[in-house]
C-alpha positions in Angstrom: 128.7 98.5 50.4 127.2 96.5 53.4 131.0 96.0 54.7 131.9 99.6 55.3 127.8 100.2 56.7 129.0 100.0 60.3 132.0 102.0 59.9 130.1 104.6 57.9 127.2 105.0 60.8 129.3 105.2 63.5 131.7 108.4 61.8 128.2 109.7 61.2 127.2 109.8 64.1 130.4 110.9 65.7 130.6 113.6 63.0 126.8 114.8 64.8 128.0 115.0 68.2 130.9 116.7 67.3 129.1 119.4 65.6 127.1 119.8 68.5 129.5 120.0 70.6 131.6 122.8 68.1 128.1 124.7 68.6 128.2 124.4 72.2 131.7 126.2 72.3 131.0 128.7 69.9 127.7 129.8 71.9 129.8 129.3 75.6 132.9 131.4 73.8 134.8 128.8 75.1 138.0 128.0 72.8 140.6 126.1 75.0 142.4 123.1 74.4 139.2 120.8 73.7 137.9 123.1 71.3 141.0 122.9 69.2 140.7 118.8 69.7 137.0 119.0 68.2 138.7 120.7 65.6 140.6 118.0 65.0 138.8 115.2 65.4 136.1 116.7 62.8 138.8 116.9 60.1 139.4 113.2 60.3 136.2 112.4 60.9 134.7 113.6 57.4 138.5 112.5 56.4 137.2 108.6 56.8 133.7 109.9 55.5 135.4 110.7 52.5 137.4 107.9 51.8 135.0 105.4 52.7 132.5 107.1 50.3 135.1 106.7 47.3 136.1 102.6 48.2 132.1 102.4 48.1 132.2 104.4 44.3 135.1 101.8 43.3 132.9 99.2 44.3 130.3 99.8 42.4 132.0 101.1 39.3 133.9 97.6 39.7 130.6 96.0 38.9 
């Protein structure tokens, strides 16, 4: 658990801003290149959420 902490945190927080910034495109009506590159970038994002999440359920069910 306290290996994949750092990793975890930091595609957290990414995963904030880049909701933030979907929000700010959506309210701007702005969807160019970079909102299709958010796009992106929050699909792998909660794509490494979700597999760390299962190695840290392995883990523990290891135990």
């Amino acid at each position: 658990m306290y290996r994949h902490k750092p990793i975890l945190v930091i595609l957290v927080w990414g995963l904030i801003i880049e909701v933030i910034v979907m929000v700010y495109y959506f309210i701007k009506g702005y969807f160019a290149f970079e909102f299709y590159l958010n796009l992106f970038l929050i699909f792998f994002t909660l794509l490494g959420i979700y597999l760390i999440f299962k190695q840290i359920v392995k883990e523990i069910r290891k135990r």
